[in-house]
DOTI-186978 format. One line per field, with one value per residue (C-alpha): residue number from 1; residue in one letter; x, y, z. Coordinates in Angstrom, 2 decimals, padded with zeros to 5 digits. Example, Ala and Ser with C-alpha at 12.3 -4.5 7.8 and 13.67 -1.06 7.14 Angstrom:
BEGIN
pos c(1/2)
code c(A/S)
xx c(012.30/013.67)
yy c(-004.50/-001.06)
zz c(007.80/007.14)
***
This chain:
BEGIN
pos c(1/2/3/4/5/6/7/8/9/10/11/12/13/14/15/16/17/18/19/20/21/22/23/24/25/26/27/28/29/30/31/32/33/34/35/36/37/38/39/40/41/42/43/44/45/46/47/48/49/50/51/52/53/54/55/56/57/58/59/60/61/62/63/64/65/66/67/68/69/70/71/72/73/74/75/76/77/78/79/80/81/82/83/84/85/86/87/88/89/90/91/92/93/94/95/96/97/98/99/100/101/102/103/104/105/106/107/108/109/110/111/112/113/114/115/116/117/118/119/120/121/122/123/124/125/126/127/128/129/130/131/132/133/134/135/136/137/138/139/140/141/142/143/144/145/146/147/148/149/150/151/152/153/154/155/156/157/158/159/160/161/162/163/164/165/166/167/168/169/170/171/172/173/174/175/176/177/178/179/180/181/182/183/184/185/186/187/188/189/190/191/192/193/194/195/196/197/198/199/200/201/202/203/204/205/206/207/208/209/210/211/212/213/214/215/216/217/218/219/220/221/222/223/224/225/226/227/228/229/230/231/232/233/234/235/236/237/238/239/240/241/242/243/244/245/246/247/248/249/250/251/252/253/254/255/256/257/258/259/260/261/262/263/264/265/266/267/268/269/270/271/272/273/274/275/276/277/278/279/280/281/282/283/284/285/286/287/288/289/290/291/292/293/294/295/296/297/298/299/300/301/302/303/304/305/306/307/308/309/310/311/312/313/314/315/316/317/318/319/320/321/322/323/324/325/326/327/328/329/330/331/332/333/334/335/336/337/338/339/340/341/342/343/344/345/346/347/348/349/350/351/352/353/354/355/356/357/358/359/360/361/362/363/364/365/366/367/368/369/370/371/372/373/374/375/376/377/378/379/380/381/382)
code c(X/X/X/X/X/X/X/X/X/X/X/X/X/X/X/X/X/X/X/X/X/X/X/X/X/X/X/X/X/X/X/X/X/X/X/X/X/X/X/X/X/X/X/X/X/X/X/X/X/X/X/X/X/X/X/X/X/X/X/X/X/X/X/X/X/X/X/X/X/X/X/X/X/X/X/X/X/X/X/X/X/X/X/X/X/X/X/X/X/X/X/X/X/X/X/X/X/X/X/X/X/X/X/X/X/X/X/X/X/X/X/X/X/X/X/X/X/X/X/X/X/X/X/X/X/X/X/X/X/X/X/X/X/X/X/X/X/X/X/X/X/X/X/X/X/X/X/X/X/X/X/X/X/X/X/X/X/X/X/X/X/X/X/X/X/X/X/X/X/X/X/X/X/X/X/X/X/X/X/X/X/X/X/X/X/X/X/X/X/X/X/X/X/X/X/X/X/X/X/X/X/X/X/X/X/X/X/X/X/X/X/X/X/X/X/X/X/X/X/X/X/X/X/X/X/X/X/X/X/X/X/X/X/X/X/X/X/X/X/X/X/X/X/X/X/X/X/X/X/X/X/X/X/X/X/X/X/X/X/X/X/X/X/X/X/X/X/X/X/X/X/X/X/X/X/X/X/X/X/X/X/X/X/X/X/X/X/X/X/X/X/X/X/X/X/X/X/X/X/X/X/X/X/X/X/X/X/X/X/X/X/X/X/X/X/X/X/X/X/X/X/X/X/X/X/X/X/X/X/X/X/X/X/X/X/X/X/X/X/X/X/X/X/X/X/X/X/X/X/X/X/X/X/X/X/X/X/X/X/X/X/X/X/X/X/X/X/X/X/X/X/X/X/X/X/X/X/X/X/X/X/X)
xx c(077.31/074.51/072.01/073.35/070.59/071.89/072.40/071.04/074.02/073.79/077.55/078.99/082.59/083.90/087.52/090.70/092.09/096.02/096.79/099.82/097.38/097.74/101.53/101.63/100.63/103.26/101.54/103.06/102.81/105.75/107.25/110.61/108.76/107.09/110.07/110.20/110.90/112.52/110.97/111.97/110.13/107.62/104.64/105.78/103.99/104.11/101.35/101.42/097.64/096.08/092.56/090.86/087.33/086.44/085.50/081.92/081.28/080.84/084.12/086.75/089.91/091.94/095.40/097.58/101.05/101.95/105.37/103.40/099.89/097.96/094.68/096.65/096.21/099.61/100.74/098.11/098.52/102.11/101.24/098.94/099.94/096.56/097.37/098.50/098.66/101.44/101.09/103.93/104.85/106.06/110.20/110.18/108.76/110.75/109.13/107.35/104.16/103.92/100.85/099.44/095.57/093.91/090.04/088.20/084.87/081.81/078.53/079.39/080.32/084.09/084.41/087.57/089.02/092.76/094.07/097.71/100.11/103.66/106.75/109.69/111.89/109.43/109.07/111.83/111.54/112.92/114.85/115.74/112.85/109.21/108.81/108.19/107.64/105.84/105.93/104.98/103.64/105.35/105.46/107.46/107.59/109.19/109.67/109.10/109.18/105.42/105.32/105.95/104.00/103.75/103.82/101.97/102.58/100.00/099.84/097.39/096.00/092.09/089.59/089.33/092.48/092.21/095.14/094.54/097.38/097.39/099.34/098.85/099.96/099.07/099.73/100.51/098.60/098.50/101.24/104.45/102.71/104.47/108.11/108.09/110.48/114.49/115.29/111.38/111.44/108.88/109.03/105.52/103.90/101.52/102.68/100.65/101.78/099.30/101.73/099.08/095.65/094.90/095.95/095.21/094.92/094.85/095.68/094.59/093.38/093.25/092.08/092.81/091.37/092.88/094.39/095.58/092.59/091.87/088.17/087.69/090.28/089.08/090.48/090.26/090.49/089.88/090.98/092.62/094.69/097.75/098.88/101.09/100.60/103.13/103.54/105.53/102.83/100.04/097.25/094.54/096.52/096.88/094.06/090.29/089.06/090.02/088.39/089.12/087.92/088.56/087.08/087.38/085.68/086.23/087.66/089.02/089.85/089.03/090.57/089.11/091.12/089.65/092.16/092.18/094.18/093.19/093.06/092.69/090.15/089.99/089.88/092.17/089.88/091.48/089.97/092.81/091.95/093.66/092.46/094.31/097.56/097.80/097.25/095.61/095.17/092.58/091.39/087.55/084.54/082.56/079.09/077.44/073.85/072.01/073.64/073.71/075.32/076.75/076.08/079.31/078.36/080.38/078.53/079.39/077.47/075.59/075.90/078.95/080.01/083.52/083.41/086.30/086.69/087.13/083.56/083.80/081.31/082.67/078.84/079.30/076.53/078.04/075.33/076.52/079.09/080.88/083.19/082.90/084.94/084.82/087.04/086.61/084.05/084.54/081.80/081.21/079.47/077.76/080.22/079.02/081.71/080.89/083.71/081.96/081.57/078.24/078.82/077.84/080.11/078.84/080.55/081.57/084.17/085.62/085.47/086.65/085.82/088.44/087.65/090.90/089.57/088.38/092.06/092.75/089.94/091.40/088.20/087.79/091.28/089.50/087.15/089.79/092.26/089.42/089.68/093.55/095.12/099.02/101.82/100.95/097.09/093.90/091.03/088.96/086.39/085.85)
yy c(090.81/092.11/094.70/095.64/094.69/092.44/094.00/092.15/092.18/091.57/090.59/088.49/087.53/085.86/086.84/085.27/082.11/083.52/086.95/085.51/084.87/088.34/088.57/091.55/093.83/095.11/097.48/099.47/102.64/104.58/108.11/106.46/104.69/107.99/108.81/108.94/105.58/106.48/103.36/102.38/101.87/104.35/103.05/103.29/106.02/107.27/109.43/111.20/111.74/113.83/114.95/116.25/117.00/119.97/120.64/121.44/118.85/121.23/121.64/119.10/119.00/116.65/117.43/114.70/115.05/112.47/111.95/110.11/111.35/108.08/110.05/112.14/111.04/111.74/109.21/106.95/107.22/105.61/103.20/101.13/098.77/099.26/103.65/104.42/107.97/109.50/113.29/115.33/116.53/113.09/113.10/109.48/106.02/107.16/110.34/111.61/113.53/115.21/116.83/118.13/117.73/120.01/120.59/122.28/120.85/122.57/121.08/118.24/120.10/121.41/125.08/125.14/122.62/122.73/119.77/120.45/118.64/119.17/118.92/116.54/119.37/120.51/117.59/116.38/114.57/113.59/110.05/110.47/112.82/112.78/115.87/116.46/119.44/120.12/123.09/126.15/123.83/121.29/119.12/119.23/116.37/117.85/116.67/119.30/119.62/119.44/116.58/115.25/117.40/118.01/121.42/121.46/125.02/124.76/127.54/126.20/127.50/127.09/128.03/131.41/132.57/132.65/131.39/129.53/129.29/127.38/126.58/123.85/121.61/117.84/117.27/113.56/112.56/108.85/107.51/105.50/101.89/099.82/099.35/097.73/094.86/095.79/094.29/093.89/093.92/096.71/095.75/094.20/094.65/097.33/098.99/101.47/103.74/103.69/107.13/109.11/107.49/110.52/114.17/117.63/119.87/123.48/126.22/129.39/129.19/132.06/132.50/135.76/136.55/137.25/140.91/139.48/140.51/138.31/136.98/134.51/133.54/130.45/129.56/125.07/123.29/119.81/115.95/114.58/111.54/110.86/107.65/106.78/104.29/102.87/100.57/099.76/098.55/100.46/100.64/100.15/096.68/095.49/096.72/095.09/096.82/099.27/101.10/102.35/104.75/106.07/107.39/109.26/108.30/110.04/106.99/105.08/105.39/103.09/102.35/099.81/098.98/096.66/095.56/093.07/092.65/091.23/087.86/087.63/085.21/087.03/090.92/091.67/093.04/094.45/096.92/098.90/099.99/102.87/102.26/103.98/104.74/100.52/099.61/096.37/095.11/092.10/090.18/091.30/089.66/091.88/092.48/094.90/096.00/098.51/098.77/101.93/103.60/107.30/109.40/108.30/104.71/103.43/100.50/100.93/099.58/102.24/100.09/098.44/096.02/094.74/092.43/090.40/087.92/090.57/090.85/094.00/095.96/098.67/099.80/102.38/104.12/106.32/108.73/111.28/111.48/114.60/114.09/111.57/110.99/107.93/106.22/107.35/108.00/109.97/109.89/111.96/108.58/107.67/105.63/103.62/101.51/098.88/096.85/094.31/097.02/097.73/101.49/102.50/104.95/106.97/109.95/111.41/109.95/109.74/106.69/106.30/103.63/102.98/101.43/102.00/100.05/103.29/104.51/102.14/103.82/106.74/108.49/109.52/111.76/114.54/114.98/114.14/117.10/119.72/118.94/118.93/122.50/122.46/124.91/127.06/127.74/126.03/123.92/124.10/122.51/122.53)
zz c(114.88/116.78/116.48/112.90/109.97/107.28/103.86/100.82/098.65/094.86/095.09/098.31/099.19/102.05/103.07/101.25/103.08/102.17/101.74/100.05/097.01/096.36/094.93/093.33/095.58/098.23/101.13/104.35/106.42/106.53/105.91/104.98/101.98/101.14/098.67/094.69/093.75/090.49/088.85/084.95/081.83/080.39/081.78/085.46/087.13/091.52/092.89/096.25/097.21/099.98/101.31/103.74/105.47/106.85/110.76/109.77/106.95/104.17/102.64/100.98/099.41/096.96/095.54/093.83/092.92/089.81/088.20/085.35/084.69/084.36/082.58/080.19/076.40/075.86/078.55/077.52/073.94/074.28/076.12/074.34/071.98/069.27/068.69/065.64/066.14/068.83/069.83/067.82/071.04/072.31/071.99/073.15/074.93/077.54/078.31/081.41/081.82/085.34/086.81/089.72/090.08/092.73/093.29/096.12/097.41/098.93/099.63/097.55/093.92/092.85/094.07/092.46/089.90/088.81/086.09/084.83/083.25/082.70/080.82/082.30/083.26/085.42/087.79/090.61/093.96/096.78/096.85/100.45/101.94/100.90/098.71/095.18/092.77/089.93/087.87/090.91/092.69/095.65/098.94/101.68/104.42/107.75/111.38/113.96/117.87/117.66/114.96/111.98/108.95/105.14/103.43/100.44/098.26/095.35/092.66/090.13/086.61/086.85/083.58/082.72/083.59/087.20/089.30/092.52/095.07/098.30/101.34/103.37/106.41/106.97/110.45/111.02/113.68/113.02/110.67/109.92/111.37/109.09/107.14/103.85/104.17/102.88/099.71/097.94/094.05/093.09/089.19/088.12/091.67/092.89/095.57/098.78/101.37/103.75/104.91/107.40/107.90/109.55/109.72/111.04/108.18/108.42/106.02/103.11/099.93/097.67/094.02/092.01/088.79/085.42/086.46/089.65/091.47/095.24/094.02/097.27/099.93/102.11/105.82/105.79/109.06/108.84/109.37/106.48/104.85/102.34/100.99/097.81/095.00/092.49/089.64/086.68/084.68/082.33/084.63/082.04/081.21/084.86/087.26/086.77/089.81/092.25/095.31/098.20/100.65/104.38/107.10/110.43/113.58/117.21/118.77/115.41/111.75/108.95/105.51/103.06/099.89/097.29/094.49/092.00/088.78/085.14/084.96/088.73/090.50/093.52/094.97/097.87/099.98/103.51/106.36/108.07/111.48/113.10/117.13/120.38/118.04/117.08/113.36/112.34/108.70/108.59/105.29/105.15/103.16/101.30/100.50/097.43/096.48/095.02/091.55/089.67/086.63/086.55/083.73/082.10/082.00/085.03/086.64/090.74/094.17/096.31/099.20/100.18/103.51/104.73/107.82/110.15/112.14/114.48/114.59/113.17/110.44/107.95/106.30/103.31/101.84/098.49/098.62/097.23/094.06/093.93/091.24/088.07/084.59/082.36/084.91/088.24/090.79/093.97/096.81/100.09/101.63/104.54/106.48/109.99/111.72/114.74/116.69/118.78/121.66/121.06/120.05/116.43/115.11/112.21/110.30/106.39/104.75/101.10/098.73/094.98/092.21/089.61/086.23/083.93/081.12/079.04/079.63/076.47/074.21/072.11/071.08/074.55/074.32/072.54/075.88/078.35/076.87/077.80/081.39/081.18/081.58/079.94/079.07/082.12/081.16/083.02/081.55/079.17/081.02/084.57)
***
């Protein structure tokens, strides 16, 4: 690689010899995978997840659609195996705990933050057609003369008794690359939709106070993203590490996704690259330094670097965390992307850092609950 500085890592990998190594995890790009999956056993949980960037760099937004809330207590309190004590509310094993997270971005802190989970009766989705709907809130996937598109309708509860509601279109602008093979087992593998590496996203967001009063309405044009992850397993009891992040260049976009399970020797690490409408996946080595802690005690890399043998260089610098919890980190980072051409691409793009293994720890629920809005009210915390 030339003219690009090496990065003292702290932690080095080179890339995996067999991608087969990596058995339980199942990944494509396609809208006809996009569906509900339906999956059995009370641990299984789907989420449909998209952002987006504004034009002008100040502004983001994150809304996830889950069928089985993978932070909620009550979810989490049935799963493991050391609780003694079960929420009255929970009628069975069996049950599911739907929610729809939302939160609003500007200059790098939520505007708006919406957390709320659900009964079962309030959650369907499509089997056939990506779409799913929870409580007032849905998804739509359509295909139009002018492209294919998702419709996202969001009417959210947020603290204080004000209501957010938003409408939304993803406009597929890169997408359905690659079928998942007929006939795959999805019990006790991970599964990703790599759905839309990149979309146009345009739409209103309004937020009324308590009498119904329009406090802020918000025009968002932007490039944005949606994938889709499954599993039957308790996440907590399966997943070691997890990150992932993408970005959006003028001539290319880039998707890293960093995965490895307990007991695992090795991380499947893979760059996706989005180039001219053709989608490569490539086995990438990996590189970390500059080792911090957030406030909540999660130990993540400020610096990160994927390389190929395609003589390309994915650089990440996670400036700037915008959102935190005791399990997740979310960064606006500093993303810089060259492909052997000479030309250094550099933009704004949004990583995540997953550690589920405070999932298990049931003195945390207490905390966790105030950030989770149910029965139709918001928050207690923002």
């Amino acid at each position: 690689m030339k003219n690009i500085p090496d990065i003292p890592a702290t932690s080095k990998e080179t890339a995996p010899a067999a991608p087969q190594a990596f058995k339980n995890f199942l990944f494509c790009s396609s809208f006809a995978d996009d569906v509900w999956h339906k999956l059995n056993g009370p641990a299984a949980y789907e989420w449909w997840y998209f952002d987006a960037l504004s034009d002008d760099g100040r502004d983001a937004i994150v809304v996830i659609f889950l069928d089985n809330f993978i932070f909620s207590p009550r979810y989490n309190s049935v799963q493991s195996p050391k609780s003694k004590v079960q929420s009255p509310n929970i009628k069975s094993e069996t049950e599911r705990f739907p929610a729809i997270a939302f939160t609003y971005y500007r200059d790098g802190k939520p505007l708006y933050r919406a957390l709320n989970e659900f009964e079962p009766n309030d959650f369907s989705a499509g089997t056939k057609m990506p779409s799913c709907k929870i409580g007032a809130s849905e998804f739509n996937f359509e295909q139009t003369p002018y492209g294919k598109r998702y419709l996202l309708n969001i009417n959210a509860n947020l603290r204080g008794g004000k209501k957010l509601n938003a409408a939304l279109e993803w406009l597929a602008v890169e997408s359905d690359f690659v079928s998942l093979a007929p006939a795959h087992d999805l019990s006790s593998q991970h599964f990703w939709d790599l759905a839309s590496p990149r979309s146009d996203v345009t739409g209103k967001i309004e937020v009324f106070d308590r009498a119904n009063n329009q406090i802020d309405q918000i025009q968002f044009r932007g490039t944005g993203y949606h994938d889709h992850n499954l599993d039957s397993r308790w996440l907590p009891a399966t997943v070691a590490e997890w990150q992932w992040g993408r970005a959006h260049f003028s001539d290319a976009t880039a998707v890293f996704y960093r995965y490895r399970e307990i007991g695992g020797s090795e991380s499947m690490t893979q760059l996706f690259l989005v180039r001219h409408d053709k989608f490569s996946a490539h086995d990438a080595g990996f590189a970390a330094n500059q080792t911090r802690r957030n406030y909540f005690g999660i130990k993540y890399s400020q610096k990160l670097e994927f390389t190929t043998e395609k003589d390309c260089l994915l650089s990440i610098n996670q400036s700037k965390l915008i959102d935190a919890s005791f399990f997740y980190l979310r960064f606006l980072s500093e993303m810089t992307l060259t492909l052997g051409d000479g030309k250094v691409r550099e933009t704004i793009g949004i990583t995540e850092h997953l550690a589920p293994r405070s999932l298990k720890w049931r003195k945390l629920d207490w905390l966790v609950n105030m950030r989770i809005g149910r029965r139709g009210r918001g928050a207690f915390l923002p």
